[in-house]
N, C-alpha and C positions, 0 to 999 in steps of 0.2 A: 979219123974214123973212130977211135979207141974214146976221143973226149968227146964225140958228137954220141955215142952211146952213152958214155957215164951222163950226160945231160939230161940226154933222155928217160932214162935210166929216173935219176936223181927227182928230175919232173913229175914222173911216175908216180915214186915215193912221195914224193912231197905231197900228190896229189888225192892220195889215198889215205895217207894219216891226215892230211886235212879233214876229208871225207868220213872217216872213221871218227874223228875227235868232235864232228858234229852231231854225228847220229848217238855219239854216246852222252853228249852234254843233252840234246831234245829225251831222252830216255831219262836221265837222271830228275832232269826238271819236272817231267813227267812222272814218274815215281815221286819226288818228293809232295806235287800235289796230291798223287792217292793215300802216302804215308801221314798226311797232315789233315786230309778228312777224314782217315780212319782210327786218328787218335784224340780227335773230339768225341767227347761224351756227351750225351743227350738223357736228358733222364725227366721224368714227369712227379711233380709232388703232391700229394694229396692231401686235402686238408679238411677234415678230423685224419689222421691216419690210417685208422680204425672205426671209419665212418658205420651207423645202424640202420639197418631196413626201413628205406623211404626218403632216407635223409638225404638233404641237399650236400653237395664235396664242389668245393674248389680244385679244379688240377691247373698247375701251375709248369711254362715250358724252362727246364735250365738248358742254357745252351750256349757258352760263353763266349764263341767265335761269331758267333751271327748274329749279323748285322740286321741287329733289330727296326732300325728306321725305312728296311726297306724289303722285308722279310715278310713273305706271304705264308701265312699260319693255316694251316687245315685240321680242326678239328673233328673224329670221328669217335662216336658212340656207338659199339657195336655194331662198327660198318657205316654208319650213316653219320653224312656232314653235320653234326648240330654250330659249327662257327665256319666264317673261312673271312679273314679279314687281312690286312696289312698291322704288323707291332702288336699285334693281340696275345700275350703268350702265358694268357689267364683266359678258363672258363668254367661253369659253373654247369651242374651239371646233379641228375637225381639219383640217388642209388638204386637199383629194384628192391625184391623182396628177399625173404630169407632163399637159399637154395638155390638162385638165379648168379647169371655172370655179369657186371656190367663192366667193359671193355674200353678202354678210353684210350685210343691210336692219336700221334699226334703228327704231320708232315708241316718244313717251315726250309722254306728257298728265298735267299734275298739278291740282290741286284748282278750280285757276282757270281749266279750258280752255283753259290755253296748251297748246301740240303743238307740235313739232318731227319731224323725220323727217332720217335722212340714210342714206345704203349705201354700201360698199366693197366693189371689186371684183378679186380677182387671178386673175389666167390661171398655173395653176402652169406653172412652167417649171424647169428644173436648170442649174448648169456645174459642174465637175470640173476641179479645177486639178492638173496635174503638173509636179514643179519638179525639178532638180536643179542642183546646184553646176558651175562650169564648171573643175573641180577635177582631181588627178591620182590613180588607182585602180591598183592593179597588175592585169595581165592574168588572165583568165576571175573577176575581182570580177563577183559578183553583187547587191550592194548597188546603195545609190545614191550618187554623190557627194555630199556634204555642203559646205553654202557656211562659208566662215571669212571671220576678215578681212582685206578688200579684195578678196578673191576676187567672179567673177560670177556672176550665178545665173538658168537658161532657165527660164520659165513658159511654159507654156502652156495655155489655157484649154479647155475641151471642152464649150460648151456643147448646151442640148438645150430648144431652144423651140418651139413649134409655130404656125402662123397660122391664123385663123378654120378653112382647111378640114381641120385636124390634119396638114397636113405641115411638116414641123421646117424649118425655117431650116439653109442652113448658115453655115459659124460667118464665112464671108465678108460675107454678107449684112448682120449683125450687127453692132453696132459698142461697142467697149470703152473704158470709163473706169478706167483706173489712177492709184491713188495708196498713196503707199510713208510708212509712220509716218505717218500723215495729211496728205499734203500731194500737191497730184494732181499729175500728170506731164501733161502736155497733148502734148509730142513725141512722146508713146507711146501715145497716145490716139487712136481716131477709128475710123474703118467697118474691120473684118476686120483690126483689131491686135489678134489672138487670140493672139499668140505675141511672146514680150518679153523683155529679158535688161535686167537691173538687177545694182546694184551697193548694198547695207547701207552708209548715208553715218553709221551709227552702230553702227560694226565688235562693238562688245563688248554689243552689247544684241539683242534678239529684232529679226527685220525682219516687221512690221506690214506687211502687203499689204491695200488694198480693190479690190474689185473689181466694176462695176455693167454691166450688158449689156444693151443698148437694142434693140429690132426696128427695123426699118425705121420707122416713124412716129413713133421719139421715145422711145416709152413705155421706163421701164426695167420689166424681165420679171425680169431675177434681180438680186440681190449676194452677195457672198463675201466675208467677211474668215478670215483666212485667216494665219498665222505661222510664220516659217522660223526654229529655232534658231540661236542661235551656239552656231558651234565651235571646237576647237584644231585644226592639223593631229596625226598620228598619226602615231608610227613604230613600225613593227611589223617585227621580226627575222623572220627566215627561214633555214633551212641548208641552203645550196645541195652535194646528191647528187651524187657522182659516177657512181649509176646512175643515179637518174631525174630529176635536176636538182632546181630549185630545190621545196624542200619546201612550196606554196601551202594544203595541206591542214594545217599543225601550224604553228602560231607559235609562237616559244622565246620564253622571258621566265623571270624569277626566277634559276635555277640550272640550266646545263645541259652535260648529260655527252656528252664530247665521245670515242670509243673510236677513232676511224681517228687515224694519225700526224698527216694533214692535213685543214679542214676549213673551209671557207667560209663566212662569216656575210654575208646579203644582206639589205639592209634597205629598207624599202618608205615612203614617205613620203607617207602616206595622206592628202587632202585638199588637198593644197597647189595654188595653182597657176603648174602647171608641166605640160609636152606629156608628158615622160617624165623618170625618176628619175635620168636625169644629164644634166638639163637644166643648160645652163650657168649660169643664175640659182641654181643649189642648189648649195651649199658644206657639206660630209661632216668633220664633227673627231669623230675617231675617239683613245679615249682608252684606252690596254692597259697594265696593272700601269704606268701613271706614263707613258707612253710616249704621246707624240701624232704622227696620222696624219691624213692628208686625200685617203685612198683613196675618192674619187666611187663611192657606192651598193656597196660591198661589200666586205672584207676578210677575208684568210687567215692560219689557224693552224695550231701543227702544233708537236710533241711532239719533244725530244730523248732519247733513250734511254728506258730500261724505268722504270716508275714509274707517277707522279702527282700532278698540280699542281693550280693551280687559278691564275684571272685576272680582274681586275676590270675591264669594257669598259663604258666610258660612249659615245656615240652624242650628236651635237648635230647639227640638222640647220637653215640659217638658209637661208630663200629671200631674194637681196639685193633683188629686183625689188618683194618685199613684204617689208617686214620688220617687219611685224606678226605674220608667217607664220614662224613656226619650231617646233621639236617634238624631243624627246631622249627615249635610250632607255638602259637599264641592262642589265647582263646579269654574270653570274659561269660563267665558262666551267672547268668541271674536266675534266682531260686522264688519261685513264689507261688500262690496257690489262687490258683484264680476260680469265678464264680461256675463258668462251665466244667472244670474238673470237679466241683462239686456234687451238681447237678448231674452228675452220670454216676461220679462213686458217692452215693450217702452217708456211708459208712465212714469217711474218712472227715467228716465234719468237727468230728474235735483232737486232726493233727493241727 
């Protein structure tokens, strides 16, 4: 009796740790499938990153467990299917407008009942960067100044974000990360530094500007990259009128006919910088049939008796403050007195 109980007994046990040792191995295994879908990461890429109003973005699926050959991809924009294919885990897709959401949801299940899901979301937003050189222009210049080397150069940003109830930020609110040929600027950096002056620390190369612009919470909403030419300064001839001054509408260059006795040649030193073109940092070597002159921003010519000549004027113009900064000009001046300047002035019939 005593061993037909311990049998029993023993059976019992045996049969219950059996029992127990199964439910906890189907448990375990079972866990460790939830633990292993929950430590895949699904994430969507977008491409510009910081794509502009209207613009076309690639979004891209990473998903590195799933079994792309057999993975059915659902793409949604804002709710709605714009893809649903098999191995598709690229689509292409339009941004809205400034102030709008466009929402890009992504679901992908492959043969095994793995799934994954992830979404991406941008608030469009715009800035508008205006720059110019902190350079010298001759008076009613319509252009822009143009940066060279060493010279500074003003930004400034304009952007155009809106918050939850669509009213824009302004650009104070806001806050700017600047960096120049990839490397960021932190002094120039931070809440409502909308507006910035730099200097190209690599004078003969393109200046690489990025630009990223945060709302209040952090988030960044736009980026810009963005490139300012190099340039040379400019020197551009002029002939200063004795009726209407200096001739801003006609720049001489190549060969030019010169009919009054006397005549001014004014030269404009475009890009440099300097406040005004006889600034004392700017040095004038003026070069006439062999003859050298250092008449600051303009020299005069002028015809001996009846005839006609001609003159070879070279122009060097070197800023000492920058002297990376300099610029020369050529010119062939011919002198001579023709039959219709007569015929208007009579009086001048026996220069």
């Amino acid at each position: 009796m005593y061993s037909k109980i311990n049998l029993n007994y023993f059976a019992l046990i045996t049969t219950f740790v059996l029992v127990v040792s199964a439910v906890f191995t189907s448990t375990r295994l079972l866990s460790a499938q939830v633990q292993t879908g929950g430590l895949v990461k699904a994430s969507i890429e977008i491409t510009p990153k910081y794509p502009t109003p209207g613009q076309t973005v690639k979004a891209k699926l990473h998903a590195s467990s799933l079994d792309n050959d057999t993975a059915l991809i659902t793409w949604r924009l804002n709710g709605e299917i714009i893809q649903q294919s098999y191995s598709q885990k690229e689509v292409t897709y339009k941004i809205g407008d400034v102030g709008s959401i466009s929402k890009i949801t992504v679901v992908a299940e492959d043969a095994t009942g793995f799934r994954v899901s992830a979404e991406n979301i941008v608030r469009v937003g715009d800035v508008s960067v205006v720059w110019e050189g902190r350079t010298y222009t001759p008076p009613f210049y319509q252009g822009r100044a143009l940066q060279t080397a060493g010279s500074e150069v003003a930004i400034v940003a304009l952007p155009t974000i809106l918050n939850t109830k669509g009213v824009a930020y302004t650009a104070d609110e806001l806050s700017y990360s600047w960096s120049t040929n990839y490397s960021t600027i932190p002094q120039i950096s931070g809440k409502g530094k909308h507006s910035v002056t730099l200097i190209n620390d690599r004078p003969f190369e393109v200046f690489t500007i990025n630009l990223l612009v945060k709302d209040p919470q952090g988030i960044v909403r736009v980026g810009k990259k963005f490139v300012i030419p190099a340039n040379q300064p400019s020197v551009v001839l002029y002939e200063d009128s004795p009726l209407v001054g200096v001739r801003y509408d006609r720049a001489i260059s190549g060969t030019h006919n010169i009919s009054d006795r006397e005549t001014t040649i004014v030269s404009e030193p475009y890009y440099i910088s300097a406040s005004t073109r006889t600034d004392p940092a700017l040095t004038y070597t003026w070069t006439v049939a062999g003859k050298t002159y250092t008449s600051p921003g303009s020299i005069s010519f002028g015809s001996e008796g009846v005839g006609s000549g001609s003159a070879l004027v070279n122009l060097v113009i070197q800023n000492t403050a920058f002297w990376l900064q300099n610029g020369r000009a050529d010119l062939t001046v011919d002198f001579g007195l023709d039959d219709t300047w007569r015929d208007i002035n009579p009086d001048t019939d026996a220069l």
